[in-house]
N, C-alpha and C positions, 0 to 999 in steps of 0.2 A: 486235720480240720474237716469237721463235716460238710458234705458237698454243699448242701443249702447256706453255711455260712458265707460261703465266697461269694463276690459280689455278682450282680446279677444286671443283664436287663431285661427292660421295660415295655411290655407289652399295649399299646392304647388302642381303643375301637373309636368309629369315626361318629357322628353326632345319632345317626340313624340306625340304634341299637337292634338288633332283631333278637325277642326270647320267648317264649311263652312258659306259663304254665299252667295245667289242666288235669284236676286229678279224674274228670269224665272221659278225656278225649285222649288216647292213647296214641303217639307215634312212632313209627320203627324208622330205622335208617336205612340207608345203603348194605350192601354187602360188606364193607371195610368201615366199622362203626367209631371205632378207637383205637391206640397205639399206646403201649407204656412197657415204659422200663423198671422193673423195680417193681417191691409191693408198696399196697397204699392200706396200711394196718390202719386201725379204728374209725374215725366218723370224716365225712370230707372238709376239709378246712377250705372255704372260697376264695382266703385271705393268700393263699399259699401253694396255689394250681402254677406249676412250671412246666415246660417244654425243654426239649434238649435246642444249645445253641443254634443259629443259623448267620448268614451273612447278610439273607436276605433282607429288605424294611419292610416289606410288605409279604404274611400270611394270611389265610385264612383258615378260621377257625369254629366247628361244630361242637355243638355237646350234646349229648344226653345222657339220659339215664335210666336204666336197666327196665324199669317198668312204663319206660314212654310216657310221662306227664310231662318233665322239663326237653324242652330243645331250645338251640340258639344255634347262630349260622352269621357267623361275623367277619367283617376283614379287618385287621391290627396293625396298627406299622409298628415297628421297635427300634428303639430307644438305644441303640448299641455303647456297649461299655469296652474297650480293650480286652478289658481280664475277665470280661463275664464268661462262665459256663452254662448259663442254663437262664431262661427266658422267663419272667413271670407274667402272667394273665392281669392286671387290670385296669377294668374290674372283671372277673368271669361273670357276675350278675349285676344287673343294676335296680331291679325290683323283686327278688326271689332267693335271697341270701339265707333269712331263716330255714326257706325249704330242703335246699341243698343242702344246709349242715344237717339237713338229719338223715344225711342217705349216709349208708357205708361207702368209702372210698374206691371200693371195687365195684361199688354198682353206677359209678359214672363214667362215662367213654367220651376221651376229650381226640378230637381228630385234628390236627392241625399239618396245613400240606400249602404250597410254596402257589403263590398266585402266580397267575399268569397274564401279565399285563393286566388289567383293573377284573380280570374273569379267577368264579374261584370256583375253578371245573376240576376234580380231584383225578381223573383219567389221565396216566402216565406221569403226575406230579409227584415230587419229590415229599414223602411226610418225617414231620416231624416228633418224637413221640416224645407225652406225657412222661416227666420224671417220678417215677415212686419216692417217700419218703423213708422207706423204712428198708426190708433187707432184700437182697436177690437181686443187684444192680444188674448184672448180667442176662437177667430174663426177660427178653420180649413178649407181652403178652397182648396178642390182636385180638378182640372183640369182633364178633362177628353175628349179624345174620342171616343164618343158613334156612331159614321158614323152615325147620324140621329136617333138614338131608342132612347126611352124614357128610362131615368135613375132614378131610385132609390136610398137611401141609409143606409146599416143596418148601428148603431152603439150601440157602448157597451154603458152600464148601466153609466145613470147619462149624457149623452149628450142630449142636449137640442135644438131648433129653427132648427130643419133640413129643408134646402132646392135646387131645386136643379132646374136649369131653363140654358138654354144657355146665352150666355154673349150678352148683350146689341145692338151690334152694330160690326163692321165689321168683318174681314175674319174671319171663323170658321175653319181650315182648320188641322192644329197640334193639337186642341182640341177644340169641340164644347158644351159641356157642363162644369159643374160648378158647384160643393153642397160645401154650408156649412153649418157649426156644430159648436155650442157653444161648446164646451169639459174641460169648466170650471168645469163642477160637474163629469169628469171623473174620477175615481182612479186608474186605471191603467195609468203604467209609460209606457208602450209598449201595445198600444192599437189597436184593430183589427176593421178593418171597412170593409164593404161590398161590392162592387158598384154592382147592377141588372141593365142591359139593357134589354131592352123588346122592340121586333120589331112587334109585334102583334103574333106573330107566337110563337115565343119560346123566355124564357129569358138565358141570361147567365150572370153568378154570376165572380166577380174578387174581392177579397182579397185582403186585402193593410195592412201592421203593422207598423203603425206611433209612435214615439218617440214622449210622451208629457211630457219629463222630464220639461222643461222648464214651465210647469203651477204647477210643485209641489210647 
């Protein structure tokens, strides 16, 4: 049975949506811009943006995309199901749906990371990554911006194919680099990665603890 058919929960945001979009004003993110497992082949579906399971009822959740016109910055409680594996988003937008669908699925970076009492401070929290629909379940891919330095990435024992290179082809702008990691051979369910940027001069090190329940 395909993963998306099993049953799933429910993600909702609270009345005070936060989203823009702006094709003048361009935004970058943090360092740790997105999290997914899995590819996300052809156009992005809004209808159909999942997260890997949590226990928690309350995350928090960012988007954007690749060329920095859409962002949003929300908190969601969930709707817990017994047999769910994997979380869905809605809505991901509630005025901006046509836009989104016309971006490629790889150029949106969905961050979702575990609140911390009513604060959605992503330092030392636990994230949860976007499920891909399509193949390469096993592939962690972190979106990153590195503002032009060269990126590294540590990870724990048993992760495999590390790489890390900027994305192909247009705006770089909300995040311009990109590693992934087989994390099939991980054993940790709450696993800790690394990101190093290195500008020639000095590196700085950023910490990310990704949920790989979904590969036990």
């Amino acid at each position: 049975m395909p993963a998306f058919a099993q049953e799933v929960a429910v993600a909702t945001p609270g009345e005070n949506f936060r989203e823009s979009y702006d094709e003048s004003a361009a935004v970058s993110g943090g360092v740790v811009v997105g999290l997914r497992l899995g590819d996300t082949p052809g156009k992005l579906d809004p209808e159909n943006v999942r997260f890997a399971m949590t226990q928690k009822t309350l995350v928090c959740v960012r988007a954007l995309t690749r060329d920095g016109r859409y962002s949003a910055n929300n908190e969601y409680t969930i709707t817990s199901t017994q047999t769910a594996k994997s979380v869905r988003i809605s809505p991901v937008t509630r005025k901006h749906r046509a836009a989104l669908s016309g971006y490629d699925g790889r150029d949106y970076a969905l961050k979702v990371f575990e609140a911390k009492g009513s604060d959605c401070i992503p330092d030392g929290a636990l994230h949860f990554p976007q499920l891909g629909t399509g193949a390469n379940a096993d592939v962690l891919t972190i979106m990153i911006n590195a503002s032009s330095r060269r990126v590294t990435l540590e990870a724990p024992a048993g992760a495999s194919d590390i790489a890390c290179g900027a994305p192909a082809s247009g705006a770089r702008i909300a995040f311009d680099q990109e590693c992934r990691v087989n994390v099939r051979g991980v054993q940790d369910e709450n696993a800790r990665f690394v990101i190093a940027m290195d500008d020639g001069f000095a590196t700085e090190k950023e910490p990310v603890l990704v949920s790989l329940r979904r590969n036990r």
